[in-house]
N, C-alpha and C positions, 0 to 999 in steps of 0.2 A: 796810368796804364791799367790793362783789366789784370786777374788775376790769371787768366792762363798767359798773357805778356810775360805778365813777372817769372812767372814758372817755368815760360824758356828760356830768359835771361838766367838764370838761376842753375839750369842745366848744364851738365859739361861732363867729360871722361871721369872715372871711376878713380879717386885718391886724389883729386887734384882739390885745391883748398878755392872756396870763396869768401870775400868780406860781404857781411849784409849789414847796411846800415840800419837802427832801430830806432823811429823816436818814441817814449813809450810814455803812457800818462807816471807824473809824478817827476820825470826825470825834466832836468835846466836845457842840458844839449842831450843830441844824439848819439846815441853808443855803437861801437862796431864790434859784431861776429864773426870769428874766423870758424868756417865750417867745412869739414873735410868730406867732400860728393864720395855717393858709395848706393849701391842699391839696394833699395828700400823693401825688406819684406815683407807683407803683412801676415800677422797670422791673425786668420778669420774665426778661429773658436779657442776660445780659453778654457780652464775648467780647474776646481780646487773644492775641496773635500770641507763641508761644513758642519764638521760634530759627522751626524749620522744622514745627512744630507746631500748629495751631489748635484754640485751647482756648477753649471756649462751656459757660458757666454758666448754669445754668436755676433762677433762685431760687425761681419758683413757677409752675402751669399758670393763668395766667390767659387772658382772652377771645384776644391777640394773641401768644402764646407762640409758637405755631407761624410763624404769621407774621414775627416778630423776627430766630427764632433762623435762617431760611431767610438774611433779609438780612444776620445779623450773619454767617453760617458762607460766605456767598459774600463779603461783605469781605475775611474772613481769604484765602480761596483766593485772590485778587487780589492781595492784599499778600505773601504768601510767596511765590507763584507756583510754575514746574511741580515746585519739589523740596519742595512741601509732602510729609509724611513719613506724617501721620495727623492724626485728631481723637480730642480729648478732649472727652469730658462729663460735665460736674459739676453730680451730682444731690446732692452734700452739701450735708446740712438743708435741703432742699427738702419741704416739711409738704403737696404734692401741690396739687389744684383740680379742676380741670373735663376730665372723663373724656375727651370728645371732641379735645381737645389733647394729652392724653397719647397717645390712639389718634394721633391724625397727626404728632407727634414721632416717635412708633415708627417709623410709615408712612415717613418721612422718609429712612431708612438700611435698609428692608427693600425688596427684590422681590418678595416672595412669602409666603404662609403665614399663618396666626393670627396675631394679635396679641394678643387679648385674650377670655375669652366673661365673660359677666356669667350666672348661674344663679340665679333666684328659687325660692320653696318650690315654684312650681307648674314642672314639668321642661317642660314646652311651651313658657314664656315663655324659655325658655337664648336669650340673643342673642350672635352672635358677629362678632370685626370681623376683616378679612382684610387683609394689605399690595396696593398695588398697586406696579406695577412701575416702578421708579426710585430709584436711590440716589442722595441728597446728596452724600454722600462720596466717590463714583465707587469703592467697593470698597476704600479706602484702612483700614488698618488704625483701630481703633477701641478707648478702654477708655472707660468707663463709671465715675465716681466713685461710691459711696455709704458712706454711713455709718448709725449710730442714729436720723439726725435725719431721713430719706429716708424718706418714707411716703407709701401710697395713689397716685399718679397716677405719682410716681416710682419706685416699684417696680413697676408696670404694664411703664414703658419699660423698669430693665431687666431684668425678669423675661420681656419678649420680645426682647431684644437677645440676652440669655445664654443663652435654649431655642435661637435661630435660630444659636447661636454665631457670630452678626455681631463681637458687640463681647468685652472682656474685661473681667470687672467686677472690681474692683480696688475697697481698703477695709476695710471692717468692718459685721457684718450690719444689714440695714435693719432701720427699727421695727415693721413687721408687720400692717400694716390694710388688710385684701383685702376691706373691707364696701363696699358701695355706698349713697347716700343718698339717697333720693327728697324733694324739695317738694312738700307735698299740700297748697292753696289749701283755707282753709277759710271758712266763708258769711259769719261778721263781719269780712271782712276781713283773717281772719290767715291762717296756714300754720303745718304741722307738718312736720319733716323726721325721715324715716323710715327705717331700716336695712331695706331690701327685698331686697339679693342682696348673694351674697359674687361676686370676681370670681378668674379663674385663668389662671396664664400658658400658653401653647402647651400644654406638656408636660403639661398639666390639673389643677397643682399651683397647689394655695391656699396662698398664704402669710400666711394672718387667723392671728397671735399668734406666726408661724414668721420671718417677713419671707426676705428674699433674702438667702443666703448669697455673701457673692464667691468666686469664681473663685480670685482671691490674695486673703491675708488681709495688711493692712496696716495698721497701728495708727497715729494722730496721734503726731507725732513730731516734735520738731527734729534739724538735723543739728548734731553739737558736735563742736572741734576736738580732739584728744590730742593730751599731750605728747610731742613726740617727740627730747626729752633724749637718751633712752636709745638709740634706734633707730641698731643700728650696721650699717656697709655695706662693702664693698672699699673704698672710697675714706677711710675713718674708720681702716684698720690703719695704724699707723707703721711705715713701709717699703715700703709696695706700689708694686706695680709703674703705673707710671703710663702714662696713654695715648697712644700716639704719635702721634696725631690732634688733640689739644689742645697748643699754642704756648702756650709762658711759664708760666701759673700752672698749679699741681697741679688735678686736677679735686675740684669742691670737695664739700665732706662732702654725704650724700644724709640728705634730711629729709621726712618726712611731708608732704603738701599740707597748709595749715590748715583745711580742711575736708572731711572723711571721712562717706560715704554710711552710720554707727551707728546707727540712731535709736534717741534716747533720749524717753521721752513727756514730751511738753510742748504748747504753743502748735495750736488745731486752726485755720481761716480762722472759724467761729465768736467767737472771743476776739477780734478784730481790730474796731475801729466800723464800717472798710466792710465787713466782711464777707471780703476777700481778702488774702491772702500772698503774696509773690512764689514763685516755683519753688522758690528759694534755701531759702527761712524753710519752705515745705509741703512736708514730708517724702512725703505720699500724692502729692502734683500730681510730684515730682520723680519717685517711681518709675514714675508714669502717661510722664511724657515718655520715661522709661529706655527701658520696656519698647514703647513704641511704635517708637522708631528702631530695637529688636532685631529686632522684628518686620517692622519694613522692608526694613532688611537680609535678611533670611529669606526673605521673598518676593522679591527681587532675584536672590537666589541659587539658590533653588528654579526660578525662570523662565528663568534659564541654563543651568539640568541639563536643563529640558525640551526645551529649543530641541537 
């Protein structure tokens, strides 16, 4: 059976329990699930405090997205307070929603300019959406997650983030669907939903089958320790001169931290059941925080040449 089949079987009143059978690689026989039906809510923006960073995840544009993400990204500014550094946002595997949230997500971190135009066959209907003036962020530096799994409403945002050069998109390229869908209500009560316009960012690039190229390109990755047996330093020669600044014991042999910024590919926030990785374990979220404090610094220093 297809997958929406199974999903009405599956369906039933609110507390009532079902058995799902499982067969799953690795296992002899089948295993059975007893699952208690209950309604399912999602929440569409996450967000948690990283050091001096605030990082807000957009799992999908649903009706209160915009909404969420305004309260959940003024929490964070509260909880870090005035040395917040920048923001992150993670549009990885985000499978997009409702066009109007991603236009006011955009709207959110822009002042000014395009955001997004939608162009149908007929060129008279081109509708186009504009920023109005106000940043969430107050101008604080910004990178943009995406990856493969980032499509349609998510690459709207940042395919107007990266034209307006607000943000730095960071990752690996999006999946590529720049089609727009219409609901056409039909007389027996049903509807047909229709590919009516492609949509295109500032720069008046379609990315239908191209998606969004990042800015840096960064691959899922763990970080893994080396050994560092071998790693030899002044302090490692028999006979050197020792320091006159260190009392009593010799200064001791120099060694690798156990954990080196190499990535090797492994583990994406995908693999994870909630969805999330600490900074530590997400090789893409760790170089997002890197390069935002670089960029703090940058602007810190750039604003004392000016003065």
């Amino acid at each position: 059976m297809t997958l929406s089949e199974a999903v009405e079987k599956m369906r039933g009143k609110v507390g009532t329990q079902i058995v799902v059978t499982i067969l799953r690689e690795g296992l002899k026989e089948p295993m059975d699930l007893t699952i208690t039906r209950d309604l399912i809510k999602i929440k569409s923006v996450r967000a948690k405090k990283e050091g001096d960073v605030a990082y807000v995840r957009v799992v999908s544009f649903a009706e209160t997205t915009y909404d969420s993400m305004v309260k959940e990204l003024e929490n964070q500014k509260k909880q870090i307070g005035p040395d917040i550094k920048g923001v992150v946002l993670d549009l990885r595997n985000n499978p997009g929603g409702l066009l109007d949230q991603a236009i006011a997500v955009s709207d959110a971190f822009l002042d000014r300019g395009e955001i997004v135009s939608t162009r149908e066959r007929d060129p008279q209907n081109t509708k186009r959406y504009s920023a109005r003036k106000g940043d969430l962020a107050d101008g604080l530096p910004m990178v943009v997650l995406i990856n493969q799994g980032s499509a349609s409403a998510s690459e709207i945002v940042a395919g107007a983030l990266k034209d307006h050069k607000r943000a730095v998109i960071l990752g690996t390229k999006s999946f590529g669907k720049g089609s727009v869908q219409t609901v056409i209500p039909l007389k027996d009560h049903g509807a047909i939903r229709l590919t009516t316009a492609r949509y295109y960012t500032p720069s008046g690039t379609s990315i239908q089958a191209t998606g969004i190229v990042p800015d840096i390109e960064v691959e899922a990755a763990r970080v893994e320790a080396l050994n560092a047996n071998d790693v030899r330093s002044e302090a490692s020669l028999k006979g050197h001169l020792t320091n006159d600044q260190i009392k009593g014991e010799q200064a001791p042999v120099s060694t690798l931290p156990k954990s080196l910024p190499f990535g090797v590919k492994g583990e994406d926030a995908s693999k994870k059941p909630d969805g999330e990785l600490s900074s530590k374990e997400d090789y893409q979220l760790s170089r997002a925080l890197d390069l935002i404090r670089a960029l703090s610094i940058y602007k810190q220093v750039s604003n004392k040449d000016a003065l």
